[in-house]
C-alpha positions in Angstrom: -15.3 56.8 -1.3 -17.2 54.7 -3.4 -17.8 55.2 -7.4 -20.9 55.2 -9.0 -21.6 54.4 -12.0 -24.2 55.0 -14.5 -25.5 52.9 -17.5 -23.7 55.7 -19.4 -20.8 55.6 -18.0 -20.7 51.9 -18.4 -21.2 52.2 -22.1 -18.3 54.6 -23.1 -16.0 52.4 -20.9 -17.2 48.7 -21.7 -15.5 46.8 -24.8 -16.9 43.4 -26.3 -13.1 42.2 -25.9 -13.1 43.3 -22.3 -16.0 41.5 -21.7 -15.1 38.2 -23.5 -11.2 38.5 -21.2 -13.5 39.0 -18.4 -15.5 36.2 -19.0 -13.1 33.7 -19.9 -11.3 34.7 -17.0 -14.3 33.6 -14.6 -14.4 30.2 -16.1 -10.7 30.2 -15.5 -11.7 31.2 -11.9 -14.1 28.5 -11.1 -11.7 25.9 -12.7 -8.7 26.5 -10.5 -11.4 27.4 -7.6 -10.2 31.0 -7.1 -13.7 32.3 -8.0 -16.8 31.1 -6.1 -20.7 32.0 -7.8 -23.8 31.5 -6.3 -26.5 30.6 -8.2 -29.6 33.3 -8.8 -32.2 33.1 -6.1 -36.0 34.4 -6.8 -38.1 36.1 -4.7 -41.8 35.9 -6.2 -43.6 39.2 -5.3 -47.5 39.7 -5.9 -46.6 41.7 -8.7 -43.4 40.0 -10.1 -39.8 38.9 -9.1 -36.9 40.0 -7.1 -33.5 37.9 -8.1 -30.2 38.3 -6.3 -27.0 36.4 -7.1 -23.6 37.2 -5.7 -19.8 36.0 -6.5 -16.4 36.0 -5.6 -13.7 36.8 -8.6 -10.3 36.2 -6.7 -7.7 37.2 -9.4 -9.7 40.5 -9.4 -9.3 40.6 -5.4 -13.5 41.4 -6.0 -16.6 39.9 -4.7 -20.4 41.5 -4.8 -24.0 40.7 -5.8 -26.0 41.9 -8.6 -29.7 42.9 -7.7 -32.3 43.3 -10.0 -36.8 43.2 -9.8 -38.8 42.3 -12.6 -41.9 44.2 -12.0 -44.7 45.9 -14.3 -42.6 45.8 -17.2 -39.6 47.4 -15.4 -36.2 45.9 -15.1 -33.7 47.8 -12.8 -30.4 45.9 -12.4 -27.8 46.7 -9.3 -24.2 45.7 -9.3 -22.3 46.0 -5.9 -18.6 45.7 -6.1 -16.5 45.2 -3.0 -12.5 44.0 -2.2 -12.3 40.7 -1.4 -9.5 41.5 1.3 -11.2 44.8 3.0 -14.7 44.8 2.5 -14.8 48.0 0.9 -17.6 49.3 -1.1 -15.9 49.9 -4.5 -18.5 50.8 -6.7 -22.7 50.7 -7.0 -23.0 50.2 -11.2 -26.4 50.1 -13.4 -25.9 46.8 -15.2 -27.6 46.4 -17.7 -26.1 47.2 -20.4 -23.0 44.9 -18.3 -25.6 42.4 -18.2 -26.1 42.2 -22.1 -22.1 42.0 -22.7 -21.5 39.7 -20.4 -23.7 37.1 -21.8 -22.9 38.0 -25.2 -19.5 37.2 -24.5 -20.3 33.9 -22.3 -21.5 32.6 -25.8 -18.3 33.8 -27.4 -15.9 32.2 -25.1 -18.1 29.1 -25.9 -18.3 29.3 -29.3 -14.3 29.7 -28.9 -13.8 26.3 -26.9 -16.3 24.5 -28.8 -17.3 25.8 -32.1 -14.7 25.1 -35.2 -12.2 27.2 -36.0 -13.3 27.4 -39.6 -16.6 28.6 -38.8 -17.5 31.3 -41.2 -21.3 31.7 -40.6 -24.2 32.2 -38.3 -27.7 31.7 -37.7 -29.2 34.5 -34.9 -32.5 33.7 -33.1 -34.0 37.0 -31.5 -33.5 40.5 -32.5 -33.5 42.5 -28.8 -30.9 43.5 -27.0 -29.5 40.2 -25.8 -28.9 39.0 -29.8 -26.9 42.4 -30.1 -24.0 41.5 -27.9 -24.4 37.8 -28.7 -23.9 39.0 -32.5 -21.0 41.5 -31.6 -19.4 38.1 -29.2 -19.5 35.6 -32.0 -18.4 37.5 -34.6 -15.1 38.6 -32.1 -13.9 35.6 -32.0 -14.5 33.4 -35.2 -14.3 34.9 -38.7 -18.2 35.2 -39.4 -19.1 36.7 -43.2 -22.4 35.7 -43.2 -25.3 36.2 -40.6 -29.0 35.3 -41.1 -31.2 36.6 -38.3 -34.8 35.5 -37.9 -37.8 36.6 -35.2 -41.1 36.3 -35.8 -41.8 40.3 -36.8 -40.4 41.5 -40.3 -40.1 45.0 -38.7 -38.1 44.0 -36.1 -35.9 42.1 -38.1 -35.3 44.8 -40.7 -34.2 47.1 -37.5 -31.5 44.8 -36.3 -29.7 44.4 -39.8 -29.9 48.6 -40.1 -29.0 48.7 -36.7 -26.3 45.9 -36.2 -24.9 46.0 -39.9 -22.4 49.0 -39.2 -20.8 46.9 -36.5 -20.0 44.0 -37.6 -17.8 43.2 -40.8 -20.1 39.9 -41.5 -22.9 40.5 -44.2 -26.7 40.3 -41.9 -29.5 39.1 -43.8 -33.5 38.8 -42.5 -34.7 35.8 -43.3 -38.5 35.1 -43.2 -38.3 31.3 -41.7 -36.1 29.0 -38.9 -34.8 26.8 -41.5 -33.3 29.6 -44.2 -31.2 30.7 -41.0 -29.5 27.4 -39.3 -29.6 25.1 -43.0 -26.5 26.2 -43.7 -24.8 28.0 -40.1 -21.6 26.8 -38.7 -22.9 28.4 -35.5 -26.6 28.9 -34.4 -27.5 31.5 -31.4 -30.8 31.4 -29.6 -31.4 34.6 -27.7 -35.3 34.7 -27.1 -37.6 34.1 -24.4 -39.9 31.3 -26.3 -41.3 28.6 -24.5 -41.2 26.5 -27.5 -38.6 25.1 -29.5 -37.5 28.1 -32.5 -36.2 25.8 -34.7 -36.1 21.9 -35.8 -33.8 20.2 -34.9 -33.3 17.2 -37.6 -32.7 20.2 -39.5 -29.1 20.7 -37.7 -26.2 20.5 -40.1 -23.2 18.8 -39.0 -20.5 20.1 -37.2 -22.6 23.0 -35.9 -22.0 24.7 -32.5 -25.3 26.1 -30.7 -25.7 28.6 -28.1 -28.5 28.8 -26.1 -29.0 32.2 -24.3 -32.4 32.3 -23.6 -33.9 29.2 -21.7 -33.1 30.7 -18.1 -36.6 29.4 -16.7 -37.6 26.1 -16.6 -41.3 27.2 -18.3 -38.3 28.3 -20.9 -37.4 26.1 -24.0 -35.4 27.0 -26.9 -34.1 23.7 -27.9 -35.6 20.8 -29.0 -35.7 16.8 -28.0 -34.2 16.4 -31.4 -31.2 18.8 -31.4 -31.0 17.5 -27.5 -30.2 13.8 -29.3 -28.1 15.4 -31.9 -25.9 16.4 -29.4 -22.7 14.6 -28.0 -21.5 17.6 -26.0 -23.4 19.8 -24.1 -22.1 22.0 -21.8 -23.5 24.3 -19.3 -22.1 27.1 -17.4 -23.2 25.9 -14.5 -24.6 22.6 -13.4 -25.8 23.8 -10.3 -27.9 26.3 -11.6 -28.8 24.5 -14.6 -30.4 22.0 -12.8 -32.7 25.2 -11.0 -33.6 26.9 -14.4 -32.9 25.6 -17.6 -35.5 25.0 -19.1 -34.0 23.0 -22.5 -32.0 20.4 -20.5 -35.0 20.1 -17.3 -37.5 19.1 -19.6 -35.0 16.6 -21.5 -34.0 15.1 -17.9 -37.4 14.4 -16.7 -38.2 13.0 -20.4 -34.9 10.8 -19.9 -33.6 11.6 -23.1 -30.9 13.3 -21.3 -28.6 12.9 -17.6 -27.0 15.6 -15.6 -23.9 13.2 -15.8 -23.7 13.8 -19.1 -23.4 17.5 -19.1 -20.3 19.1 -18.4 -19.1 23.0 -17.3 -18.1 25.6 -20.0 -15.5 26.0 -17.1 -13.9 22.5 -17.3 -13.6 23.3 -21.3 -11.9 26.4 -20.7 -9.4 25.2 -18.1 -8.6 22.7 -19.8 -10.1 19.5 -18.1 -12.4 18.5 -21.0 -12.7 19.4 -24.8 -14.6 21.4 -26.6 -15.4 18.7 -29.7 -13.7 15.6 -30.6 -14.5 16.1 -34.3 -15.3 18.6 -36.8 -18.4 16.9 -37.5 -19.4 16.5 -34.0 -22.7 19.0 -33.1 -22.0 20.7 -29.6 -24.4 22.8 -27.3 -24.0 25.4 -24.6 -26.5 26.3 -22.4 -26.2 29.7 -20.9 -28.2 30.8 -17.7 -26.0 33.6 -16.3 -23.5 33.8 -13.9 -22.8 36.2 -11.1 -19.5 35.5 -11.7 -19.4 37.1 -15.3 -21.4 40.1 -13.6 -18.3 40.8 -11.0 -15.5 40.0 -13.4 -16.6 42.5 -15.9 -17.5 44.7 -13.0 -14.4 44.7 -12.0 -12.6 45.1 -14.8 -15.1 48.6 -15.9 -14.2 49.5 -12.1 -10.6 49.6 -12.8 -11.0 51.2 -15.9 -13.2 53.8 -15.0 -10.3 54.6 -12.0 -7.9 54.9 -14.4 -9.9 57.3 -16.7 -11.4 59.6 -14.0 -15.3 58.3 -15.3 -18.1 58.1 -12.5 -19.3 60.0 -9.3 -17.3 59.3 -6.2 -19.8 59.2 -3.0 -19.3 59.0 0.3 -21.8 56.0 1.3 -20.5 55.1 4.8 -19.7 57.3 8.0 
């Protein structure tokens, strides 16, 4: 039998916490090389995109593919679960609402490797869904009491602080410009889908960690030249995949302001191979693209707990 879940079900079950273990347990995973990703593939259609990326999550005993078309506006996204050992179908889950925690917390395990220890407050680019969970995953893991958020629409930006405010235990403000929310952030998050730079980046105070969450397409670019320069360590989730989509570091390679050799994996930080910073003024980066691996560890981990709490349908998909 297999369980199906919906995007409801996903939501009374999910936790940011799980989601961050989750995470960090897939870097873990590709460290050690128990956990194998595939990089997201695209499949241009006359009307839009089809992307597929699949994983294997071996301390979960879990491997599947998340599915997912960009099409008129509409984004349906398809998680497939299976055991590693038996091939099972475990479980068909809506993931969105997976999707949006398990970047969120990508950026938190980063901003736990990299960011320092001290950092106490943040400046938030974007004011959709993906700056939600990136909001909730920073402020889980370093003790944040002040957030300014900025987008380009007032509206928008009022919303999120009404919306986001009961929470979160940091104070939110809505600031009207790109300097008033990084001049004075231990931590800056960019979670939008602008093709040009959002802030400036000889603006960048020192000892700042940055998170990049939205430049997954190369036509993509959140970050720029400057804050590229400003940067000592930048780290990627994947370098593979990076080198297909991310927009930021593409650019600064083919400008040869930057090399691939000097970017390292979020995964080597977290296992321990590299370090996060060497100082507490050092700047730092992450680049986050999305990993099929975060989509199965977390899937994994709802799948287990939805087991144990009797949530979903069970369907018989195979004769």
């Amino acid at each position: 039998m297999t369980l199906l879940l919906t995007e409801s079900d996903v939501r009374s079950l999910l936790t940011m916490d799980m989601a961050l273990e989750a995470v960090e347990e897939a870097f873990r995973g590709l460290y050690a090389g128990t956990a194998i990703n595939q990089p997201r593939h695209r499949l241009k259609t006359q009307r839009g995109l089809f992307h597929m990326m699949a994983s294997v999550v071996g301390s979960r005993r879990a491997l599947g593919f998340k599915a997912y078309a960009s099409l008129g506006g509409r984004v349906n996204f398809l998680i497939a679960l299976y055991h590693s050992e038996t091939g099972e179908l475990l479980a068909m889950i809506e993931g969105d609402w997976l999707g949006r925690m398990r970047t969120g917390a990508a950026s938190g395990v980063a901003t736990k490797y990299m960011a320092r220890p001290d950092s106490k407050t943040l400046g938030l680019f974007g004011t959709g869904g993906q700056a939600r969970t990136q909001l909730l995953a920073v402020c889980a893991v370093r003790p944040i009491e002040k957030v300014w958020v900025y987008s380009r629409d007032p509206q928008k930006r009022a919303a999120f602080v009404a919306d986001m405010q009961p929470q979160v235990k940091a104070h939110i403000v809505a600031v009207d410009s790109p300097t008033a929310a990084i001049e004075s952030a231990d931590v800056i998050v960019t979670a939008t889908t602008s093709s040009e730079p959002v802030f400036a980046g000889d603006q960048l105070p020192p000892g700042v960690h940055i998170n990049a969450a939205g430049s997954n397409h190369l036509k993509r670019r959140e970050i720029d030249r400057k804050t590229i320069r400003r940067c000592p360590r930048i780290a990627v989730d994947s370098l593979e995949q990076a080198k297909i989509e991310c927009g930021d570091l593409a650019g600064a390679v083919e400008d040869k302001i930057l090399y691939w050799d000097d970017v390292i994996e979020l995964a080597d930080i977290v296992g321990g191979g590299a370090p996060g910073r060497t100082s507490p003024e050092e700047r730092t980066l992450f680049e986050s693209q999305g990993l099929a691996v975060w989509d199965i560890a977390t899937a994994a981990r709802v799948f287990e707990l939805a087991k144990e709490r009797g949530v979903g349908q069970r369907v018989k998909m195979f004769e």
